[in-house]
C-alpha positions in Angstrom: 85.7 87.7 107.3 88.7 86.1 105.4 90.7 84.3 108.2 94.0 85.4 106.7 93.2 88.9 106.2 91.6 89.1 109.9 95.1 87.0 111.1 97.6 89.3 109.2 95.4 92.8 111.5 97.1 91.0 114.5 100.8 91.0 112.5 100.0 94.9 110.8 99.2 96.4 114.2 102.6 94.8 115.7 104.1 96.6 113.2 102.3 99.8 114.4 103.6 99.1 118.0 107.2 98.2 117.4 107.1 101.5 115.2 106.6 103.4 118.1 108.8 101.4 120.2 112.2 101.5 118.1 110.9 105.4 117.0 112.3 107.1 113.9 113.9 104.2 112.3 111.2 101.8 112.4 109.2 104.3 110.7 108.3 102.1 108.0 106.6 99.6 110.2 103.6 102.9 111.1 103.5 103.8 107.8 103.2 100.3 105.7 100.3 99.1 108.8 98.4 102.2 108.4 98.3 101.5 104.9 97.1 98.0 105.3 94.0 99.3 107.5 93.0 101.8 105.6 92.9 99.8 102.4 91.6 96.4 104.3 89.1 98.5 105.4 87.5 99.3 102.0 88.3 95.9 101.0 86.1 94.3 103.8 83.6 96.7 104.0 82.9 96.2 100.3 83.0 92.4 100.7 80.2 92.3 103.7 78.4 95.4 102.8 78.7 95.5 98.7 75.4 94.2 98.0 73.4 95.7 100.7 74.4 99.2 98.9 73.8 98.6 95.4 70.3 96.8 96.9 70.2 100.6 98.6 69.4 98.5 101.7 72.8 99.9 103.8 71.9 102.4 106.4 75.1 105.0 106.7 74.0 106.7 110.2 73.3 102.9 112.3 76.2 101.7 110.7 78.4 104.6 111.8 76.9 104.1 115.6 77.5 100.5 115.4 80.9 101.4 114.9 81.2 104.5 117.4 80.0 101.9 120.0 83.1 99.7 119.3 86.1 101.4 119.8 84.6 105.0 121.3 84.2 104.4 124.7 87.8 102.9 124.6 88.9 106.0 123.0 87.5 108.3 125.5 89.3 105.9 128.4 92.5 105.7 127.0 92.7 109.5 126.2 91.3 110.7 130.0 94.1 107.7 131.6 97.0 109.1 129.6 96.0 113.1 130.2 96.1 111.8 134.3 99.5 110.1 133.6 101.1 112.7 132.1 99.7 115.3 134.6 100.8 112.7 137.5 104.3 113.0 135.5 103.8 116.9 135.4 103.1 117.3 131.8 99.7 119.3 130.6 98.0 119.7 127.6 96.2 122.3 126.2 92.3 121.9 125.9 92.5 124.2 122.3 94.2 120.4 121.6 92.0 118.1 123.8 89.0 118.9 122.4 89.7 117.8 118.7 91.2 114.6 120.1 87.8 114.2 122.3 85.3 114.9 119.0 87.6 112.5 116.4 88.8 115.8 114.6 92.1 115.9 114.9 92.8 114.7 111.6 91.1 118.1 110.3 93.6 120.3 111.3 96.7 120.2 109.5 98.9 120.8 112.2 101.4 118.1 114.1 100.5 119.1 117.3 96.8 118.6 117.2 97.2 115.2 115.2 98.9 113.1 118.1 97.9 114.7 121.1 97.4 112.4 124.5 96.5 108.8 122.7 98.5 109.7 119.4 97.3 106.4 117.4 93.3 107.7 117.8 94.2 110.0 114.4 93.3 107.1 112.8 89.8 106.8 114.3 88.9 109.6 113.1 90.2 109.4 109.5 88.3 106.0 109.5 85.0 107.6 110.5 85.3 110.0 107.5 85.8 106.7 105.3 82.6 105.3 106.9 80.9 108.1 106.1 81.7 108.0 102.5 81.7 104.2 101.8 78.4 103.8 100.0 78.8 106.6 97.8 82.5 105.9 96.8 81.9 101.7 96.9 78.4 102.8 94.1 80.6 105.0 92.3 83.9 103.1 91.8 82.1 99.8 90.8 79.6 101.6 88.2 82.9 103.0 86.5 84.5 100.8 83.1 87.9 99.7 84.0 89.3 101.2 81.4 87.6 104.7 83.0 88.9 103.6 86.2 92.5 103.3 84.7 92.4 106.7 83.8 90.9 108.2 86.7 94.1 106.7 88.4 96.5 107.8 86.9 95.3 111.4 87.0 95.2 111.2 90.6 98.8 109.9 90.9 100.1 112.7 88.7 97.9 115.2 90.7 98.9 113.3 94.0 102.3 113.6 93.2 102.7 117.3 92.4 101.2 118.5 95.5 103.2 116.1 97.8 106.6 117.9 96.2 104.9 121.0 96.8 103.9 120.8 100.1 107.0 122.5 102.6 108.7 119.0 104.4 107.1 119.9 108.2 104.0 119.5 106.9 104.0 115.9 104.9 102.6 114.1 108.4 99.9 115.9 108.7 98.4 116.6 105.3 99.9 113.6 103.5 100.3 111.2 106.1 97.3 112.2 108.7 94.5 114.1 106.7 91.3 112.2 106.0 91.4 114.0 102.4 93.9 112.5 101.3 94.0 108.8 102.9 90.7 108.5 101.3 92.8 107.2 98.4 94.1 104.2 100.5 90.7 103.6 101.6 89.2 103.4 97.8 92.2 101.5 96.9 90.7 98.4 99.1 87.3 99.2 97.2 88.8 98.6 93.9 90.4 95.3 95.0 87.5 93.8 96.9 85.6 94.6 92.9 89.1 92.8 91.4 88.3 90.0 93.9 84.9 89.3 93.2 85.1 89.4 89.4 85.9 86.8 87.1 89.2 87.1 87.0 89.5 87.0 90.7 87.7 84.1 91.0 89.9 82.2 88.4 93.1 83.6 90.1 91.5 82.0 93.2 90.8 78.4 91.4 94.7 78.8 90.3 95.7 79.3 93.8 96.3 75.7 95.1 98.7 72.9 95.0 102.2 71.9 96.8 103.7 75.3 95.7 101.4 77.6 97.5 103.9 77.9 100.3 106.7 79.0 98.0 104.3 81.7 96.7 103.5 83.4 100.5 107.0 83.6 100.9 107.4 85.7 97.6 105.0 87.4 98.8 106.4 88.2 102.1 109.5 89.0 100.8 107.9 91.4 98.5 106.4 93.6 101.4 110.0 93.0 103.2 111.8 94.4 100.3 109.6 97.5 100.1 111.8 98.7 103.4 114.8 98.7 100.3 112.7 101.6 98.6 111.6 103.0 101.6 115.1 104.4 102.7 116.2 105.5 99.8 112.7 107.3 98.5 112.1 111.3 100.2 109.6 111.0 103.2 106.5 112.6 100.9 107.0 109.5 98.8 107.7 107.0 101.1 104.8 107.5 104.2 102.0 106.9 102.0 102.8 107.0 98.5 105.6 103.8 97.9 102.5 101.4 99.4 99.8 101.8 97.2 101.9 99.4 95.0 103.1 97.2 97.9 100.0 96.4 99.9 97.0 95.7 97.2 99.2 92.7 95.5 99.8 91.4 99.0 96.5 92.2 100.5 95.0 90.3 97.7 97.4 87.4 97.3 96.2 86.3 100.6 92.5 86.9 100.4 93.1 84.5 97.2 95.0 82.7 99.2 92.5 81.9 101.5 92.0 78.7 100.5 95.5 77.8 99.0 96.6 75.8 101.8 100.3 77.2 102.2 102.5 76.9 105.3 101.5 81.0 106.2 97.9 80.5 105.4 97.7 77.2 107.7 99.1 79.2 110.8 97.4 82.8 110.0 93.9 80.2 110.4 95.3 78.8 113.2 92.5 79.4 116.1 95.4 82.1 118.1 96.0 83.6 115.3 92.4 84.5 114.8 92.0 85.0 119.0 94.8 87.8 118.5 93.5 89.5 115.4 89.9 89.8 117.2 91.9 92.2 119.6 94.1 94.2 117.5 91.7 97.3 118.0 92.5 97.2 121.3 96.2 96.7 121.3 96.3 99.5 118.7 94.4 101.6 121.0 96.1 100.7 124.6 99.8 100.0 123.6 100.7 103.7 123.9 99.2 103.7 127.2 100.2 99.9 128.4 103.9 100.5 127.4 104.2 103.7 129.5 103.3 102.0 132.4 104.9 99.0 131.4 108.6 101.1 131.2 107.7 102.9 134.5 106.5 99.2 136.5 109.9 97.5 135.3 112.1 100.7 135.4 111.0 100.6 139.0 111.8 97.0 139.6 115.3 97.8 138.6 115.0 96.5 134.9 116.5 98.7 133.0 117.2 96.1 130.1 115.0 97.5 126.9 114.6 93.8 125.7 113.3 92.7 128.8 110.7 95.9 129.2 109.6 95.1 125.7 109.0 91.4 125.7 107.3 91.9 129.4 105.2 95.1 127.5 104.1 92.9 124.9 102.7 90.6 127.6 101.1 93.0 129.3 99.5 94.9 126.5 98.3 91.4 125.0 96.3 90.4 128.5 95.1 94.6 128.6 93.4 94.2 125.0 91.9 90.8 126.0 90.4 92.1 129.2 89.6 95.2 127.8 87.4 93.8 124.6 86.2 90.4 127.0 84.8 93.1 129.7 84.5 96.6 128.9 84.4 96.8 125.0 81.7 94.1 124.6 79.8 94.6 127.5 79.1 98.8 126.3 78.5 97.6 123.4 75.9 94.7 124.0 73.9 97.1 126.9 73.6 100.0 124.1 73.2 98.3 120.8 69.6 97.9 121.2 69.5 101.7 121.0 70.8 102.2 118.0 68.7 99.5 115.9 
């Protein structure tokens, strides 16, 4: 793994958290991380498992256990705690909507209210499955194809793209343009197309070039690139701006600082810095707990008489950050190290 691109899943996913903390007009923070996960996930995938597919040595079915074994077990706890906090708090949900949520389908049906049901942030699991499923196929496909083929078969789907999201009625842009495995499977062979860009020769001579004194100027440009994508993001209609507006902002940035890797910059210097890495090892699991954690974070210091929304957030954070660590140290690792040896 690139220790800048594992660093930087720590700073996406606090995105994804504060998104749901501010609500409606942090919107951008959900929508620019998801973006960055699905395409960092094509990027790495291709980077650790490239050669083992052309070799035709990459086995699709233990892979995809590997992976269930990871974050499943955590999905199924989060899900069942929330569904007994919200009962406790005298709210039910229909098992029509559970069982989707249960079986990572969710993201199937194109309705909002079986997309974020209980544990809303697990929609993403189960695009990402779908992804898995696909990788070798789309990774053998996309790097056979001529660039100048590739060109081409872009552009036609950003034309194609582009005319069904100004089709598609408003109330239905999260869940088929923002939510649906279909059509997030573009972000996904966006990071496949890089991770080819990175490990050509022209990546490699861009990542020669990328050294010297100046190197911290340049992660600032490129941080205030990302940061001005928020400019573009308010003034751009929804079916634009939730998916569309950052397949041109994260591929230049994702791949800026996988070049960057050894640049030696200010940002690349602290995103190696050993807590840096500590906290990007357990971004799964504060993606997957801070719904829950903040709940009972607001309801713990509500309680206490705190009623500051600073002071609930910062001691949230806290909270949430201990919860992921204890969570991965002694229930994510330990299910996975007693039932790996199944599944090899």
């Amino acid at each position: 793994m690139i220790k800048t691109l594992h660093a930087l899943r720590f700073v996406f996913i606090m995105l994804i958290v504060f998104s749901h903390i501010v609500g409606e007009r942090f919107d951008l923070g959900g929508e620019c991380g998801v973006s960055f996960f699905f395409m960092l996930s094509g990027f790495v995938l291709s980077l650790g498992y490239g050669d083992r597919v052309g070799q035709r040595q990459f086995d699709t079915r233990a892979f995809l256990m590997r992976q269930l074994l990871k974050f499943y077990p955590l999905h199924l706890l989060t899900l069942v705690a929330i569904v007994m906090l919200d009962a406790h708090l005298g709210r039910f949900y229909d098992w029509q909507h559970l069982v989707p949520a249960v079986l990572l389908l969710q993201s199937w049906i194109p309705l909002t209210g079986y997309n974020f049901v209980a544990n809303g942030p697990s929609w993403f699991l189960c695009d990402i499955m779908f992804f898995y499923l696909l990788f070798s196929r789309a990774y053998l496909w996309l790097n056979r194809l001529a660039w100048p083929r590739l060109s081409w078969l872009l552009a036609v789907v950003a034309v194609v793209y582009l005319m069904f999201a100004f089709a598609i009625p408003s109330d239905s842009v999260n869940s088929i343009l923002y939510v649906a495995p279909w059509t997030r499977l573009i972000d996904f062979c966006l990071g496949i197309l890089l991770c080819r860009l990175f490990r050509s020769v022209i990546g490699r001579q861009w990542e020669l070039r990328m050294t010297g004194r100046d190197m911290t100027a340049w992660e600032l440009l490129a941080i205030a690139f990302l940061a001005v994508s928020f400019l573009a993001w308010q003034i751009l209609p929804q079916c634009l701006h939730c998916v569309a507006l950052f397949w041109l902002v994260i591929p230049p940035f994702l791949m800026f600082f996988a070049l960057a890797e050894r640049g030696q910059g200010f940002v690349t210097r602290f995103l190696q810095q050993p807590l840096m890495q500590w906290l990007g090892g357990i971004s799964l699991e504060i993606y997957l707990l801070h719904m829950l954690v903040f709940r009972i974070a607001n309801s713990l210091l509500a309680g206490m008489g705190i009623e500051e929304r600073w002071l609930i957030v910062i001691g949230g954070l806290g909270l949430l950050i201990l919860a992921a660590w204890m969570t991965k140290r002694f229930f994510v690792d330990k299910i996975y190290a007693s039932l790996i040896k199944y599944v090899i």
